[in-house]
PDB file of N, CA, C, O and CB in Angstrom:
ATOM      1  N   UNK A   1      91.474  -1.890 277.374  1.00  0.00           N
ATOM      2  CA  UNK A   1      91.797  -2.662 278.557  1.00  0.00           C
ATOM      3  C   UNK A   1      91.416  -4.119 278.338  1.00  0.00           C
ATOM      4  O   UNK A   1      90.453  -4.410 277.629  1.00  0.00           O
ATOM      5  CB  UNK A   1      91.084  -2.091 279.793  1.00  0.00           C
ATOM      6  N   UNK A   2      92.299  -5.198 279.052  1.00  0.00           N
ATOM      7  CA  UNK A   2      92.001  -6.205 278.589  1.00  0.00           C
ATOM      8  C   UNK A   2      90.748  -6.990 279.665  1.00  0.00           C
ATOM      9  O   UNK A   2      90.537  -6.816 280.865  1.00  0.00           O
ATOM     10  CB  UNK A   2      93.352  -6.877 278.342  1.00  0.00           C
ATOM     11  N   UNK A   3      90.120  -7.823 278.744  1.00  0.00           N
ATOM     12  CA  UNK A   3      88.471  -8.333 279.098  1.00  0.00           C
ATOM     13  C   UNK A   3      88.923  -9.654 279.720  1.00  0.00           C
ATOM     14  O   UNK A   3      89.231 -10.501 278.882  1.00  0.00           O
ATOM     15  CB  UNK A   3      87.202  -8.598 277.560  1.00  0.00           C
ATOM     16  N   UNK A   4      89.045 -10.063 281.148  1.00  0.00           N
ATOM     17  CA  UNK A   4      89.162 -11.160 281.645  1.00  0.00           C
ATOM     18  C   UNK A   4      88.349 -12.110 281.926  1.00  0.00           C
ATOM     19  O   UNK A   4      87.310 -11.879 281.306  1.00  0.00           O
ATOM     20  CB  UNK A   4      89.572 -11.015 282.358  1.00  0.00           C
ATOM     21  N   UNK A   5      88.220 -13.405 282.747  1.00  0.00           N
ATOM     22  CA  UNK A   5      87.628 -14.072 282.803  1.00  0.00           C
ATOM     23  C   UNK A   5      86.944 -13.757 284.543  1.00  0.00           C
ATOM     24  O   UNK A   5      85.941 -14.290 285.017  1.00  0.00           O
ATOM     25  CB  UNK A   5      88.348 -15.198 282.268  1.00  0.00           C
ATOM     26  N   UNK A   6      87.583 -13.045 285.021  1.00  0.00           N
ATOM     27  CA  UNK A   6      87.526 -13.167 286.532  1.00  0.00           C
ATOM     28  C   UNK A   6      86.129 -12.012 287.123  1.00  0.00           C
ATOM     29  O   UNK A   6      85.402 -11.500 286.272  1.00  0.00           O
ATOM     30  CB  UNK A   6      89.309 -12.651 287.210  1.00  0.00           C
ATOM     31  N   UNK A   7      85.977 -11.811 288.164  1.00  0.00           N
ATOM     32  CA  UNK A   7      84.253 -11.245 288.319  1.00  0.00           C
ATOM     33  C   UNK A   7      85.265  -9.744 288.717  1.00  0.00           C
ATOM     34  O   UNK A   7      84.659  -9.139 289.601  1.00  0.00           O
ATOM     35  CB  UNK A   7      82.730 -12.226 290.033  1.00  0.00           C
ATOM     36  N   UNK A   8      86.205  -9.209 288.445  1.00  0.00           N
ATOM     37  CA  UNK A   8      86.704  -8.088 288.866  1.00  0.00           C
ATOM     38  C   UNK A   8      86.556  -6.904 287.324  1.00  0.00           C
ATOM     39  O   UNK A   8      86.660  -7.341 286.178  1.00  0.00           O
ATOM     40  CB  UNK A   8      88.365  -8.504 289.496  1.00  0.00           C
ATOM     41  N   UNK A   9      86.371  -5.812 287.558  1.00  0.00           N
ATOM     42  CA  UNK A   9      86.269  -4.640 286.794  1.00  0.00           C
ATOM     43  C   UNK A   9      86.812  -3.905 287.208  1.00  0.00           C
ATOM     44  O   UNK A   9      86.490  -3.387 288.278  1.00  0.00           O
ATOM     45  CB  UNK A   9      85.306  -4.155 286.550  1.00  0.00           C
ATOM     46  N   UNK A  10      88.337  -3.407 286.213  1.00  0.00           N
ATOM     47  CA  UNK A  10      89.600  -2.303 286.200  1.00  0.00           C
ATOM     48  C   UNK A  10      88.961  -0.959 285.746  1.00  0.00           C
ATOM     49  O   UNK A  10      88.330  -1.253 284.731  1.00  0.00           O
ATOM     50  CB  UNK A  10      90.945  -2.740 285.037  1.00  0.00           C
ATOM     51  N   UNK A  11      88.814   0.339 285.987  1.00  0.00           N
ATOM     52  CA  UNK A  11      88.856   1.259 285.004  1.00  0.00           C
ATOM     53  C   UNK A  11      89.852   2.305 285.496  1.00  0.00           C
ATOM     54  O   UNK A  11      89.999   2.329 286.718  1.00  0.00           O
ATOM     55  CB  UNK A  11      87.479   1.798 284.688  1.00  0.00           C
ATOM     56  N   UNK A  12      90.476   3.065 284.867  1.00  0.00           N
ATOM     57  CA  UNK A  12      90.850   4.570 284.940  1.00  0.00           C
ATOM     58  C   UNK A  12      90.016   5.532 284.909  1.00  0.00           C
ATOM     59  O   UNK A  12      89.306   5.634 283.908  1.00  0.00           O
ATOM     60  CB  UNK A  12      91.582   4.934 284.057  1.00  0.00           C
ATOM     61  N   UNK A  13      89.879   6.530 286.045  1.00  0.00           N
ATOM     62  CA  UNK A  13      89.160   7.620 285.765  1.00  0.00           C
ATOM     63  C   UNK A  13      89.591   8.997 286.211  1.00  0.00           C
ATOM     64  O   UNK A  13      90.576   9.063 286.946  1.00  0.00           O
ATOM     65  CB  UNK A  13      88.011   7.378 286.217  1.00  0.00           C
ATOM     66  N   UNK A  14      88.967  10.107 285.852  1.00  0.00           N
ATOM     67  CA  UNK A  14      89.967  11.282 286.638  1.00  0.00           C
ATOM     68  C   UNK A  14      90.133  11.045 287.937  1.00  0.00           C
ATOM     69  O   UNK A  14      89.153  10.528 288.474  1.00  0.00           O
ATOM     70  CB  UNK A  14      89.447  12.759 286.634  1.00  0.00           C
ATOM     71  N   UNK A  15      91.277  11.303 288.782  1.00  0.00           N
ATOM     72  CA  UNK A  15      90.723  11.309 290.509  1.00  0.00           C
ATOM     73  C   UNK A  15      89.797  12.134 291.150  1.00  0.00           C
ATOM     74  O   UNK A  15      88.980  11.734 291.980  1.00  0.00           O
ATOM     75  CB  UNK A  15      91.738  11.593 291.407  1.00  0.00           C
ATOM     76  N   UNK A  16      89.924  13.295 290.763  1.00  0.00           N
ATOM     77  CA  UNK A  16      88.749  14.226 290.412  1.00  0.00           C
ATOM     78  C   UNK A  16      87.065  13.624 290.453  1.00  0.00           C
ATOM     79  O   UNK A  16      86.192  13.915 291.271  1.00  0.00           O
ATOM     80  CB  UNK A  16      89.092  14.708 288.864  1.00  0.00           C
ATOM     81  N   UNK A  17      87.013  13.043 289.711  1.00  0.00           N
ATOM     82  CA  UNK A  17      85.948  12.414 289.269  1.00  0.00           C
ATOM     83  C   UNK A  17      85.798  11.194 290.775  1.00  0.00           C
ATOM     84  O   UNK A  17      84.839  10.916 291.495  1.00  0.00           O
ATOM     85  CB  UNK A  17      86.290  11.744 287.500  1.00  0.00           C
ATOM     86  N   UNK A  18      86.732  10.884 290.760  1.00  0.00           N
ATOM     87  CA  UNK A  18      86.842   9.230 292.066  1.00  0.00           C
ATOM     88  C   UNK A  18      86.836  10.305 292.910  1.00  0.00           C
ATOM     89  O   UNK A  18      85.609  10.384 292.951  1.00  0.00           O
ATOM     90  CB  UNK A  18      88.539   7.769 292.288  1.00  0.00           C
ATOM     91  N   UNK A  19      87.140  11.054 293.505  1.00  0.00           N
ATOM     92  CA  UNK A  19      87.021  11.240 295.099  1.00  0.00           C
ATOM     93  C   UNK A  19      85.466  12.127 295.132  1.00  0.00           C
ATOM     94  O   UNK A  19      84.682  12.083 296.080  1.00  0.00           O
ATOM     95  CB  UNK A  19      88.615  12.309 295.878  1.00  0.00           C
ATOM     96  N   UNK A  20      85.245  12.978 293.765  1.00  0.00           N
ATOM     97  CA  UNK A  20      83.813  12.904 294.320  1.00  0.00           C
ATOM     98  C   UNK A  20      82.396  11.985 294.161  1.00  0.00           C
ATOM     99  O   UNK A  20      81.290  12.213 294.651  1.00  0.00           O
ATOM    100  CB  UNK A  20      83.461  13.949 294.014  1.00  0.00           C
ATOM    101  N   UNK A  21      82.718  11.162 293.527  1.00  0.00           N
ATOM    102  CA  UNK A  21      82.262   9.812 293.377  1.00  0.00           C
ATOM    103  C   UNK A  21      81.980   9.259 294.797  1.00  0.00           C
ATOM    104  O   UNK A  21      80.860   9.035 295.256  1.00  0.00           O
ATOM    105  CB  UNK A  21      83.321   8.942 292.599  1.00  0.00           C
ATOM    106  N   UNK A  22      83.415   9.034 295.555  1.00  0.00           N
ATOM    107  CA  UNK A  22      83.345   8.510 296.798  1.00  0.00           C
ATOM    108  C   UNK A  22      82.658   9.427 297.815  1.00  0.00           C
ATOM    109  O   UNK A  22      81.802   9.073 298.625  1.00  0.00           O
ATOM    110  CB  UNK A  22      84.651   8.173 297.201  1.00  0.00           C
ATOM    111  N   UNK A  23      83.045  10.377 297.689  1.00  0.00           N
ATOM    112  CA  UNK A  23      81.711  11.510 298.551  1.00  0.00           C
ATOM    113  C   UNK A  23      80.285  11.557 298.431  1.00  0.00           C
ATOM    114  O   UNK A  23      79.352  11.631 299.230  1.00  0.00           O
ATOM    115  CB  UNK A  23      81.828  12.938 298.201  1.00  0.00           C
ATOM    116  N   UNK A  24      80.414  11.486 297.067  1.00  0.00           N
ATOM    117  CA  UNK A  24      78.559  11.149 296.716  1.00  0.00           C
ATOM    118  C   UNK A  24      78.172  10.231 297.422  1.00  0.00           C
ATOM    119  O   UNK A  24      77.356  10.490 298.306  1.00  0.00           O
ATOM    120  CB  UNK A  24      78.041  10.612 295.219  1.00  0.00           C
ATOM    121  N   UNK A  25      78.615   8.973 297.250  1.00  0.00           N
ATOM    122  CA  UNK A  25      78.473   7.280 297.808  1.00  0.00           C
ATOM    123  C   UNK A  25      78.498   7.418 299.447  1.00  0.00           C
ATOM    124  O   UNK A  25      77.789   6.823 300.259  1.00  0.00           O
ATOM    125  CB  UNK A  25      80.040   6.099 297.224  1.00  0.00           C
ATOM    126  N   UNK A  26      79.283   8.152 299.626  1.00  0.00           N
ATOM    127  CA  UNK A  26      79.772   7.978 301.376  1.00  0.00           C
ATOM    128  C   UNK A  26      78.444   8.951 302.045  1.00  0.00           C
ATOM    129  O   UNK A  26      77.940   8.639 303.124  1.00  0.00           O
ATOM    130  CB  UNK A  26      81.829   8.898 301.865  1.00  0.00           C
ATOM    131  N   UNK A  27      78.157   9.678 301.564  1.00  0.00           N
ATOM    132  CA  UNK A  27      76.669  10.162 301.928  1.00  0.00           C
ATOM    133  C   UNK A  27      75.905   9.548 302.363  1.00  0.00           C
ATOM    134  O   UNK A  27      75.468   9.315 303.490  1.00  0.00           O
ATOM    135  CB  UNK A  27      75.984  10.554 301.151  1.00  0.00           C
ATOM    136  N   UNK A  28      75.620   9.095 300.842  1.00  0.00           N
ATOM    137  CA  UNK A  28      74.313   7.753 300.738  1.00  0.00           C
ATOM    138  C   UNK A  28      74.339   6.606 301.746  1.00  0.00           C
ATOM    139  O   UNK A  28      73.467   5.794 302.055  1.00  0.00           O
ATOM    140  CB  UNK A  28      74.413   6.845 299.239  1.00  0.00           C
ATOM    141  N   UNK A  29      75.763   6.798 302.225  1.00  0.00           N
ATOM    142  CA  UNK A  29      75.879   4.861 302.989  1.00  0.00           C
ATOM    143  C   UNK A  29      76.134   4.150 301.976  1.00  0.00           C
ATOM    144  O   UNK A  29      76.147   2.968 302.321  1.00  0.00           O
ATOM    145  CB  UNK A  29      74.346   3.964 303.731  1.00  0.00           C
ATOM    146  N   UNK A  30      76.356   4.285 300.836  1.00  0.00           N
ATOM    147  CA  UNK A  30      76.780   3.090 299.754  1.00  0.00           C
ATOM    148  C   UNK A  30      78.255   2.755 299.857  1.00  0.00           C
ATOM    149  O   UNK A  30      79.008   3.248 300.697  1.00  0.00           O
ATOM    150  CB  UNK A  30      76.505   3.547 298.139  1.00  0.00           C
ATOM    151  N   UNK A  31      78.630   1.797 298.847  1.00  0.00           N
ATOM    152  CA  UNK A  31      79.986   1.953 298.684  1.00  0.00           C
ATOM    153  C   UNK A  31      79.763   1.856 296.816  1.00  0.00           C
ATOM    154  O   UNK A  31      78.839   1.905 296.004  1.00  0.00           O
ATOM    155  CB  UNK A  31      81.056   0.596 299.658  1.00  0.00           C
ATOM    156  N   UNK A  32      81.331   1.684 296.830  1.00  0.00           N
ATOM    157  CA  UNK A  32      81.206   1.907 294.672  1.00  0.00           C
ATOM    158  C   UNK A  32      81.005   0.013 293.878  1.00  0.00           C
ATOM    159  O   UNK A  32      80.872  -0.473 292.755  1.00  0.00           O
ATOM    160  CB  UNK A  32      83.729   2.863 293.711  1.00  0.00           C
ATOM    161  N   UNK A  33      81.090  -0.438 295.187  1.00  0.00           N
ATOM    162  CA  UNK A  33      80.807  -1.750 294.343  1.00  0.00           C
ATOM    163  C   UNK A  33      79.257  -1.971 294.099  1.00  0.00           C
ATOM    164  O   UNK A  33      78.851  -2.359 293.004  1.00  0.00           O
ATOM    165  CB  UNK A  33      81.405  -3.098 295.144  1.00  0.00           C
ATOM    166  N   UNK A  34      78.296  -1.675 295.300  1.00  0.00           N
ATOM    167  CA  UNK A  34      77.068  -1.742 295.903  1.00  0.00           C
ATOM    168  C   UNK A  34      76.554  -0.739 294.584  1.00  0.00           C
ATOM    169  O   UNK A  34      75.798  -1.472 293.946  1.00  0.00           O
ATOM    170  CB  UNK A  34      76.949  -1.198 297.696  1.00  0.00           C
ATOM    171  N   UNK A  35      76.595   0.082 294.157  1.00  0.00           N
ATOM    172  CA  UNK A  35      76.729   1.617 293.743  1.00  0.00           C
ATOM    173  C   UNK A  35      76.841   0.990 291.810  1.00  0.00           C
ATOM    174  O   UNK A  35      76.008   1.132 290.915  1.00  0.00           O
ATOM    175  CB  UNK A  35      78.625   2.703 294.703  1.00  0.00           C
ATOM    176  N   UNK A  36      78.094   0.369 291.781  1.00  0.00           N
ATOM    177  CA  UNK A  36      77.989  -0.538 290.994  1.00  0.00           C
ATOM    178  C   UNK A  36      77.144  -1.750 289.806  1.00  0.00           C
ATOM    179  O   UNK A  36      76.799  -1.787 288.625  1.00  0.00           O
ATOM    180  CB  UNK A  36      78.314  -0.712 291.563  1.00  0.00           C
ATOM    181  N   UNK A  37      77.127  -2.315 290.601  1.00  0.00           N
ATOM    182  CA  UNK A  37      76.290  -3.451 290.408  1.00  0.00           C
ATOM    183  C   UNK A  37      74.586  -3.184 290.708  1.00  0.00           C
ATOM    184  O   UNK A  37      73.774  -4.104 290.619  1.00  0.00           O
ATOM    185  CB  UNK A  37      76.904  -4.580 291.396  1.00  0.00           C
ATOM    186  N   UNK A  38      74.230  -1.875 291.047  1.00  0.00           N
ATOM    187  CA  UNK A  38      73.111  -1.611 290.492  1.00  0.00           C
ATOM    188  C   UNK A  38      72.909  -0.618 289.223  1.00  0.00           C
ATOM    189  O   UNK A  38      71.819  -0.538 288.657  1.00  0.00           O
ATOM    190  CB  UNK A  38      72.458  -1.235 291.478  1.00  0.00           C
ATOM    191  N   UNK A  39      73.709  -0.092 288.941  1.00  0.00           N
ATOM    192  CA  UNK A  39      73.961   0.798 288.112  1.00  0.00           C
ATOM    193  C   UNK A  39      73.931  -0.494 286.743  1.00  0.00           C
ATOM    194  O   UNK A  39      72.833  -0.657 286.211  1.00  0.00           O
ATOM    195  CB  UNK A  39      75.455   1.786 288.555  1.00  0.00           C
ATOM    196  N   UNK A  40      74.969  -1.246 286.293  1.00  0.00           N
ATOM    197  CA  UNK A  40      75.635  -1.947 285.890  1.00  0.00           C
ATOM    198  C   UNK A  40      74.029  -2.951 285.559  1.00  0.00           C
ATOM    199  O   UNK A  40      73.519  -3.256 284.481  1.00  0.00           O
ATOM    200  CB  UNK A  40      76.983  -2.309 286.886  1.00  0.00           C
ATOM    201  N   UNK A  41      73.764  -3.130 286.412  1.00  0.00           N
ATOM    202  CA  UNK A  41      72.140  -4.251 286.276  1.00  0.00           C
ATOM    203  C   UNK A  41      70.894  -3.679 285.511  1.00  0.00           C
ATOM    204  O   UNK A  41      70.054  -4.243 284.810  1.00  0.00           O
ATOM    205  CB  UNK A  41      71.346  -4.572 287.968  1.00  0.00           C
ATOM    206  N   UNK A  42      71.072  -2.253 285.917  1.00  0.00           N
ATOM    207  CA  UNK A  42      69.986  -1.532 285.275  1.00  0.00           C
ATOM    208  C   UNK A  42      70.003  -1.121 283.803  1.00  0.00           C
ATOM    209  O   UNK A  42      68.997  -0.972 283.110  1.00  0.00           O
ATOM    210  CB  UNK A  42      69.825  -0.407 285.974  1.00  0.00           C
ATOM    211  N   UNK A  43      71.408  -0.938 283.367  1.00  0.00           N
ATOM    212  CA  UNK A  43      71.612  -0.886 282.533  1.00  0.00           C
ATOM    213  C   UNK A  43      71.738  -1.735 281.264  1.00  0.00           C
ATOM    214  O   UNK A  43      71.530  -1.414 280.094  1.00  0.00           O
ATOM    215  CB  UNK A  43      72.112  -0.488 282.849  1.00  0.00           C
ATOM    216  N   UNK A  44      72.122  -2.875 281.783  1.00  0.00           N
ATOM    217  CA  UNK A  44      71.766  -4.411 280.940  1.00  0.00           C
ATOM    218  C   UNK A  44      70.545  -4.512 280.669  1.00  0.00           C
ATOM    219  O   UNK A  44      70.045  -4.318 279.560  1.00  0.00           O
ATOM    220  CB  UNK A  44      72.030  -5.772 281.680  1.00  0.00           C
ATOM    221  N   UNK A  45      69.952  -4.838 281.716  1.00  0.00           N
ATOM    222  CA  UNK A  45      68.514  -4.579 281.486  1.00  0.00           C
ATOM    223  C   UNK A  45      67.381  -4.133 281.073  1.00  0.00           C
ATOM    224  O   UNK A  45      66.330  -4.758 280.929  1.00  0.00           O
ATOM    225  CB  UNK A  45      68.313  -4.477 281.781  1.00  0.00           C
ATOM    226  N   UNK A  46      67.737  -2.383 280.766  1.00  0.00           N
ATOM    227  CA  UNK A  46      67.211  -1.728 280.171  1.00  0.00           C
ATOM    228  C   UNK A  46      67.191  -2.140 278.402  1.00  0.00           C
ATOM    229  O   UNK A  46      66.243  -1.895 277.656  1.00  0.00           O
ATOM    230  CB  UNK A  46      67.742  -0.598 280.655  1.00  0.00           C
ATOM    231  N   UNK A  47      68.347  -2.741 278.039  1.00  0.00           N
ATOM    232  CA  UNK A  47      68.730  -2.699 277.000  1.00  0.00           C
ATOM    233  C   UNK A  47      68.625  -4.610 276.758  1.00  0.00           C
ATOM    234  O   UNK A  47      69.388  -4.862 275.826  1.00  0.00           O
ATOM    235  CB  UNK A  47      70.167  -1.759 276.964  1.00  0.00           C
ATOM    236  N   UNK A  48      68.171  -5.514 277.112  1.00  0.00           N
ATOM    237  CA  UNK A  48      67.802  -6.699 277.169  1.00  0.00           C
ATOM    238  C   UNK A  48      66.540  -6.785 276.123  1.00  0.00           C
ATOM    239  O   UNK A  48      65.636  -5.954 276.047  1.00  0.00           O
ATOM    240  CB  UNK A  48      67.549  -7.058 278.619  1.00  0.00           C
ATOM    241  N   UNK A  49      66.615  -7.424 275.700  1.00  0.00           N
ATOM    242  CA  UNK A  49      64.901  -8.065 275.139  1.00  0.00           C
ATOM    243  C   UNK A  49      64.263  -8.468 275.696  1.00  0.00           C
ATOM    244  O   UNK A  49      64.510  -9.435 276.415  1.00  0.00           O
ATOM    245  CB  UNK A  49      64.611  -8.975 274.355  1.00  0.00           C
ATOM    246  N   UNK A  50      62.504  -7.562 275.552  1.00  0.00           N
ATOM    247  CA  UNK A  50      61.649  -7.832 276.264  1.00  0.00           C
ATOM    248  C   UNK A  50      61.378  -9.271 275.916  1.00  0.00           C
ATOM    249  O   UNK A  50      61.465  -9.705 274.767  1.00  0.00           O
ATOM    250  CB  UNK A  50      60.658  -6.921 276.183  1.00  0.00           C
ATOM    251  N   UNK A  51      61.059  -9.956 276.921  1.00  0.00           N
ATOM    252  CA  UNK A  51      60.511 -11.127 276.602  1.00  0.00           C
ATOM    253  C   UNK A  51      59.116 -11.038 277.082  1.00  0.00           C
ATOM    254  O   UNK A  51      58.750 -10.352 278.036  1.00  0.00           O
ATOM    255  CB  UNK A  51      61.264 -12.254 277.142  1.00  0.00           C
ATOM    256  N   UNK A  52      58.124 -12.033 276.100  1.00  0.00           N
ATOM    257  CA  UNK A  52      56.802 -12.142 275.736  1.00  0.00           C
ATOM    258  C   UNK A  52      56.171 -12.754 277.107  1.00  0.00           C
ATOM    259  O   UNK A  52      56.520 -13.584 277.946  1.00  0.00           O
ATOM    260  CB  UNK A  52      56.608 -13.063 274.358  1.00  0.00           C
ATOM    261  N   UNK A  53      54.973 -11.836 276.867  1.00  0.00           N
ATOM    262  CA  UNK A  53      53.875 -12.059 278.209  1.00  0.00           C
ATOM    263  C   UNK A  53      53.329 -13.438 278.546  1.00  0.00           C
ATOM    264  O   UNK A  53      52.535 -14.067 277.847  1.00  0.00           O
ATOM    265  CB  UNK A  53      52.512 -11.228 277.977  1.00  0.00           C
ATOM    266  N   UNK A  54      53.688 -13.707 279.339  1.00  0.00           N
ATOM    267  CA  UNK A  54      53.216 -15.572 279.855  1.00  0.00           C
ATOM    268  C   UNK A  54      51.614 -15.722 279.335  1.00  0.00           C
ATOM    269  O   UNK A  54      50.600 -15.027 279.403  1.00  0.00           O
ATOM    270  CB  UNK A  54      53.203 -15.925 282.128  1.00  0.00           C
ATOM    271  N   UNK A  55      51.998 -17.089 278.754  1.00  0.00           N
ATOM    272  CA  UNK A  55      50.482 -17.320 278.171  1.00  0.00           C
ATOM    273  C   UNK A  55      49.847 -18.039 279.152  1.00  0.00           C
ATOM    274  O   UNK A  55      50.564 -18.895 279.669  1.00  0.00           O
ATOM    275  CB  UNK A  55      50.342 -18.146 276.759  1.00  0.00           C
ATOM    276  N   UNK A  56      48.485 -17.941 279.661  1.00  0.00           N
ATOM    277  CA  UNK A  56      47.748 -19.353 280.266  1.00  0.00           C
ATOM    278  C   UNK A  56      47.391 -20.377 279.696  1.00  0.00           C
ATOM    279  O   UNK A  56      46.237 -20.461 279.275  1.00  0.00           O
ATOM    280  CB  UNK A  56      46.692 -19.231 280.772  1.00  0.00           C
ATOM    281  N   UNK A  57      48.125 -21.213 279.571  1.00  0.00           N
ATOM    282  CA  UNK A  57      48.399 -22.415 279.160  1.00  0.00           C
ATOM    283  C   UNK A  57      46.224 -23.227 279.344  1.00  0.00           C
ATOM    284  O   UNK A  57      45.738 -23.926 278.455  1.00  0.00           O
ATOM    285  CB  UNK A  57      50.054 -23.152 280.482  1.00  0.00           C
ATOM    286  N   UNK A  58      45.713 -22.969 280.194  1.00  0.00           N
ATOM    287  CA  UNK A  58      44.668 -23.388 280.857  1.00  0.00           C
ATOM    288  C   UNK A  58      43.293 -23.389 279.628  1.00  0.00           C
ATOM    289  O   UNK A  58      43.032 -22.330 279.057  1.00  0.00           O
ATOM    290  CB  UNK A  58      44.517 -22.347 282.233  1.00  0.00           C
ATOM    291  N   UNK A  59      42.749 -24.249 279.415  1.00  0.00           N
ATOM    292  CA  UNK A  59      41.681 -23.968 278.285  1.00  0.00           C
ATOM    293  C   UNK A  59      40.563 -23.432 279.251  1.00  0.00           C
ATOM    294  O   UNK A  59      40.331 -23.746 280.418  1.00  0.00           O
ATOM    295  CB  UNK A  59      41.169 -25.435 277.272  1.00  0.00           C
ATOM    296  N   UNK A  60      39.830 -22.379 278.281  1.00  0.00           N
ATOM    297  CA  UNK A  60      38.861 -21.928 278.768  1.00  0.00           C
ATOM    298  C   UNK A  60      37.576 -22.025 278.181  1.00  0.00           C
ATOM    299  O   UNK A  60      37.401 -21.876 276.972  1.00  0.00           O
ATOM    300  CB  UNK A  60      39.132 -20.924 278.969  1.00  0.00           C
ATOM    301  N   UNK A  61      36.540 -22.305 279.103  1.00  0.00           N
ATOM    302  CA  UNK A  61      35.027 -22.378 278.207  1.00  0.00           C
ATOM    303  C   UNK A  61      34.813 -21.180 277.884  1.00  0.00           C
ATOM    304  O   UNK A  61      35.025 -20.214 278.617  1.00  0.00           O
ATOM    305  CB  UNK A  61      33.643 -22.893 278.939  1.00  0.00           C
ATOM    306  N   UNK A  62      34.385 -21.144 276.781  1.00  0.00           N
ATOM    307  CA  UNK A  62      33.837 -19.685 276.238  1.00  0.00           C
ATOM    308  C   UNK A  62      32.394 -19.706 276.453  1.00  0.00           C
ATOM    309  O   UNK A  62      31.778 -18.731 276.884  1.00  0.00           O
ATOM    310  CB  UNK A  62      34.129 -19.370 274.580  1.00  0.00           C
ATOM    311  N   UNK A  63      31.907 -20.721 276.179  1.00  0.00           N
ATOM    312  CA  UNK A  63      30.253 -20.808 276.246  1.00  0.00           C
ATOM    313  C   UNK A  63      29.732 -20.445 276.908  1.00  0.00           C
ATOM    314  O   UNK A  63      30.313 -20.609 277.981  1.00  0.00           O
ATOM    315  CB  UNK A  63      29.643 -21.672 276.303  1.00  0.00           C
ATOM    316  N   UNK A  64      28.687 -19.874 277.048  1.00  0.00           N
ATOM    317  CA  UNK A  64      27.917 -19.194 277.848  1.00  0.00           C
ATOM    318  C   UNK A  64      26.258 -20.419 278.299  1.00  0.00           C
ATOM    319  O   UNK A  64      25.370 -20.006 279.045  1.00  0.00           O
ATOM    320  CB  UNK A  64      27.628 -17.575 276.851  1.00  0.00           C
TER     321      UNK A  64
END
């Protein structure tokens, strides 16, 4: 499928699969975009590079 520039996402799936999709969701109170875009976030994310623990910049006396 072709990769556009625009914030929209096409897929094909069984209908099968979509109408109980939409039942699952319609339960919850979600919808499939909402449903979406957390799915979609978590998953980037998971798979992102950790980035390194903030240093304190702040000098500290050691001396006692």
């Amino acid at each position: 499928m072709p990769k556009g520039d625009s914030g929209r996402v096409v897929i094909e799936v069984d209908p099968g699969l979509k109408r109980r999709l939409y039942s699952a969701l319609a339960i919850e109170g979600s919808t499939l975009k909402d449903w979406f875009i957390t799915a979609a976030g978590t998953y980037v994310k998971e798979r992102e590079q950790p980035s390194l623990p903030e240093i304190d910049n702040k000098k500290t006396d050691h001396r006692q």
